[in-house]
C-alpha positions as CSV (number, residue, x, y, z in Angstrom):
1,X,6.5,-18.2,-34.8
2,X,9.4,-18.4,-32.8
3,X,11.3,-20.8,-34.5
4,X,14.6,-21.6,-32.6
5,X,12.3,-21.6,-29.2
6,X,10.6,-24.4,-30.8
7,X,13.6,-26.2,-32.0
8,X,15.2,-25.9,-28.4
9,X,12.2,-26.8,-26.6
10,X,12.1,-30.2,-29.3
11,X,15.9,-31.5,-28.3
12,X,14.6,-30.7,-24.7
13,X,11.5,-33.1,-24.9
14,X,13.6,-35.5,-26.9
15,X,16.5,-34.9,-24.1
16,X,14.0,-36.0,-21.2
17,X,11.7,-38.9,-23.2
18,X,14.9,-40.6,-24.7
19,X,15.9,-42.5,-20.9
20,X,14.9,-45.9,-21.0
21,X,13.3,-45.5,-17.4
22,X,9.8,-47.2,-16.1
23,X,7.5,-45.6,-18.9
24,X,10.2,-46.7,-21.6
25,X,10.1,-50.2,-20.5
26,X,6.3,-50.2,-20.7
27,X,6.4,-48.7,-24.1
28,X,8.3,-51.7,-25.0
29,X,6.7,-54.4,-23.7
30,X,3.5,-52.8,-25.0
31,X,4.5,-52.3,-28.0
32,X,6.0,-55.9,-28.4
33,X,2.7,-57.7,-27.0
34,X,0.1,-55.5,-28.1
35,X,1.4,-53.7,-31.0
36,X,2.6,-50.1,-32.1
37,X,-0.4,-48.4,-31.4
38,X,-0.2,-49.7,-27.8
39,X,3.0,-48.6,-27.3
40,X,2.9,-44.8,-28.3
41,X,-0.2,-44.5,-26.1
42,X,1.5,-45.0,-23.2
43,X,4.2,-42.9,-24.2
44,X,1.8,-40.4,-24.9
45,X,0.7,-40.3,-21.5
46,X,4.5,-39.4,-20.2
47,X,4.4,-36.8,-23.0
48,X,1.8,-35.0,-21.6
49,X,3.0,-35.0,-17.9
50,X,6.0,-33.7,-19.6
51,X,4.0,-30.9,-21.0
52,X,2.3,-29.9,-17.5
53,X,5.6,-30.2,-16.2
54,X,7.3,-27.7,-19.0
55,X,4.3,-25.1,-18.8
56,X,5.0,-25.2,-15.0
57,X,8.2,-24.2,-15.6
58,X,8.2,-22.0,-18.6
59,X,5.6,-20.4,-17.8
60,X,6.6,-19.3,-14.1
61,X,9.6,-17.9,-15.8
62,X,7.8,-15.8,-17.6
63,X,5.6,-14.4,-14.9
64,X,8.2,-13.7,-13.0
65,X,11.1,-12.6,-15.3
66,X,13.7,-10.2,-14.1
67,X,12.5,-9.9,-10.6
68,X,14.6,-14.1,-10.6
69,X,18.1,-12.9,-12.1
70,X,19.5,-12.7,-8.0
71,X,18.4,-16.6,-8.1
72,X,19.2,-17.7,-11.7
73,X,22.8,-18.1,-10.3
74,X,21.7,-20.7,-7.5
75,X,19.2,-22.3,-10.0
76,X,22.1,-23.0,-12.4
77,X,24.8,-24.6,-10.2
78,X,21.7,-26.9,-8.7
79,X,20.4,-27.8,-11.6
80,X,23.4,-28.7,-13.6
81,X,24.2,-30.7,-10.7
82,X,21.2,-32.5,-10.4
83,X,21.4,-33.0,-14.3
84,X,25.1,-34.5,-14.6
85,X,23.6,-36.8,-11.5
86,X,20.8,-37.6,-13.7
87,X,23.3,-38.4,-16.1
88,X,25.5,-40.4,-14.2
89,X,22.4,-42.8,-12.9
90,X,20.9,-43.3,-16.4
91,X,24.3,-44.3,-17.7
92,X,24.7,-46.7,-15.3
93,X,21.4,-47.8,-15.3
94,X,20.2,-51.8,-16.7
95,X,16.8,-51.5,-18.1
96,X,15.6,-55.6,-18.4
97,X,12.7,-56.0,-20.8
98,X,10.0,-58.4,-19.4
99,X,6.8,-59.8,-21.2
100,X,4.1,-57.4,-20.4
101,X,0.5,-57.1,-22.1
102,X,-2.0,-54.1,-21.6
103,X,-4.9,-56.4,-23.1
104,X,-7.6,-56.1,-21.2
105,X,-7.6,-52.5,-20.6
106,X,-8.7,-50.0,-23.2
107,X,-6.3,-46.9,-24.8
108,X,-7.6,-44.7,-22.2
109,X,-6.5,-46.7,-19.4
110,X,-3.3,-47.4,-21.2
111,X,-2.5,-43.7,-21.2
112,X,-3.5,-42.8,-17.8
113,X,-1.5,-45.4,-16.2
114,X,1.8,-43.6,-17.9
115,X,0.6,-40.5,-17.6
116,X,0.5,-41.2,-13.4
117,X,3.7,-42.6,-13.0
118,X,5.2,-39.3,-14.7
119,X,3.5,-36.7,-13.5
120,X,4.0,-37.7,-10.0
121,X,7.7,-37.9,-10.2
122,X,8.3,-34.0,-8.8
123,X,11.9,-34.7,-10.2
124,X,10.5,-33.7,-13.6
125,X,10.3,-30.0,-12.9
126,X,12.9,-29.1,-11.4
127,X,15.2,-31.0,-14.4
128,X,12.4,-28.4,-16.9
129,X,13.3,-25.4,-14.5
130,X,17.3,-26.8,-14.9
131,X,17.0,-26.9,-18.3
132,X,14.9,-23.8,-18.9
133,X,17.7,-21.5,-17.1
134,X,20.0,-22.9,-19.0
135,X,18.3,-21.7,-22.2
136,X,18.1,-18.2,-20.4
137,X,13.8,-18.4,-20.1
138,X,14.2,-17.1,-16.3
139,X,14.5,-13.5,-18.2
140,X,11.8,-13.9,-20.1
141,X,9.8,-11.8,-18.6
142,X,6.1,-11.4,-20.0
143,X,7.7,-13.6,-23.3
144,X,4.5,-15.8,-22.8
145,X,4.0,-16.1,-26.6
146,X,7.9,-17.3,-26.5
147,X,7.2,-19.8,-24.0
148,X,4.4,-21.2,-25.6
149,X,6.4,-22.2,-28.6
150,X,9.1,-23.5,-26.4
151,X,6.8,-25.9,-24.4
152,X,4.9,-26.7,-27.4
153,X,8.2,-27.6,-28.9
154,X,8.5,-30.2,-25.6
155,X,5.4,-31.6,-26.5
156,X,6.6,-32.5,-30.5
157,X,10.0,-33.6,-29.0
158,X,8.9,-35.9,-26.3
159,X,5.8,-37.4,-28.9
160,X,8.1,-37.8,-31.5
161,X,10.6,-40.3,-29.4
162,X,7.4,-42.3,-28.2
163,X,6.7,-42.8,-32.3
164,X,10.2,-43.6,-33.2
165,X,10.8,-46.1,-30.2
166,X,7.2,-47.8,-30.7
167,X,8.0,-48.3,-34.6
168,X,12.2,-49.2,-34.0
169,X,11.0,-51.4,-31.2
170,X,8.5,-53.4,-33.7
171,X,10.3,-53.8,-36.4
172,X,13.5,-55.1,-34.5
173,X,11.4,-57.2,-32.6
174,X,12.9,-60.3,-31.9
175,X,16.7,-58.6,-32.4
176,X,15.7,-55.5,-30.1
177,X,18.3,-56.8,-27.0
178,X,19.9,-55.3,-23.6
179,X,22.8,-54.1,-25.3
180,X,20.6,-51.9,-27.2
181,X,18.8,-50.6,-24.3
182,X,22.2,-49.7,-22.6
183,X,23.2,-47.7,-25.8
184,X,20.1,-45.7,-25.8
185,X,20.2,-44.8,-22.3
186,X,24.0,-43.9,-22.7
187,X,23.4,-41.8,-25.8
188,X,20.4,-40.1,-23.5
189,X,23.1,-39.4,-20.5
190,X,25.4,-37.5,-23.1
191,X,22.7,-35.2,-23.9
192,X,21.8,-34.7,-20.7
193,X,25.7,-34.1,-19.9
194,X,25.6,-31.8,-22.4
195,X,22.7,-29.6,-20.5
196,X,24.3,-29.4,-17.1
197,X,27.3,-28.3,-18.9
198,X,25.3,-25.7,-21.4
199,X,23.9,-24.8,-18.0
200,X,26.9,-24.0,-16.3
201,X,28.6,-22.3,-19.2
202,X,25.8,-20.1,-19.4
203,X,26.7,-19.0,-15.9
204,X,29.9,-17.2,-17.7
């Protein structure tokens, strides 16, 4: 097992699932009117177009390894820049919480609608492929045992914040306010910070 791939490709899913952006809000309101379960469910659904997304990604770089280092270069400066942008618009952002119910509708349906919104955001891949240069995965080549761990790691990371915000979210319940929101998404735009400038560094 390729341990450290893992662990990077965890803080990456964490990285990307910790913005409080349209599927975070829904987690919330879930979780508040129909309970816990409710809640990860949905996040689950983002996690998995997170997945598809990070195998996309990943696994491209390993196909085509060396035969990218001319572009790795270009890929870098983009996608540091489009990460620090990310950064700056999270940071800035106001998530509201509204009442919100998914009664009605069974876990399936609950999942699916998530799992739409995300993976038709094309955004998503191109902040994996950002990321993934970064960690140096565009040299990869034929590491497809490597990548596997590293999007599997994705998968953990993003799940596990979907668990942790559906639980914190319950048991703060009534106390869970907009301040809090803002910190999260804050403490979400330093990581990504972080990446654009681990990307950039990389460069060097």
């Amino acid at each position: 097992m390729n341990t450290a791939l893992f662990l990077r490709g965890i803080l990456v899913g964490l990285a990307i699932a910790i913005p409080i952006g349209p599927i975070g809000v829904l987690c919330i309101q879930r979780s508040l009117a129909d309970g816990v379960w409710r809640g990860i469910v949905t996040g689950f659904g983002s996690t998995t177009a997170h997945g598809i997304y990070a195998a996309i990604a990943g696994f491209g770089f390993a196909a085509i390894g060396d035969s990218f280092s001319s572009g790795q270069v270009a890929l870098r400066l983009i996608g540091s820049g489009y990460l620090a942008y990310l950064a700056l618009r999270i940071a800035r952002s106001e998530p509201s919480i509204r009442p919100a119910t998914g009664r009605g509708r069974g876990l399936l349906a609950t999942y699916l609608s998530s799992f739409v919104v995300d993976i038709t955001s094309p955004g998503t891949i191109v902040l994996f492929a950002a990321i993934f240069a970064g960690l140096g995965t565009t040299s990869a080549a034929g590491r497809y045992d490597a990548t596997a761990f590293l999007v599997l790691g994705v998968l953990v990371g993003s799940g596990l914040w979907w668990v942790i915000l559906s639980n914190g979210v319950s048991l703060l319940a009534g106390r869970l306010t907009q301040g809090w929101l803002r910190w999260i998404n804050r403490f979400s735009a330093l990581i990504l910070l972080g990446f654009a400038l681990f990307v950039l560094v990389g460069l060097f």
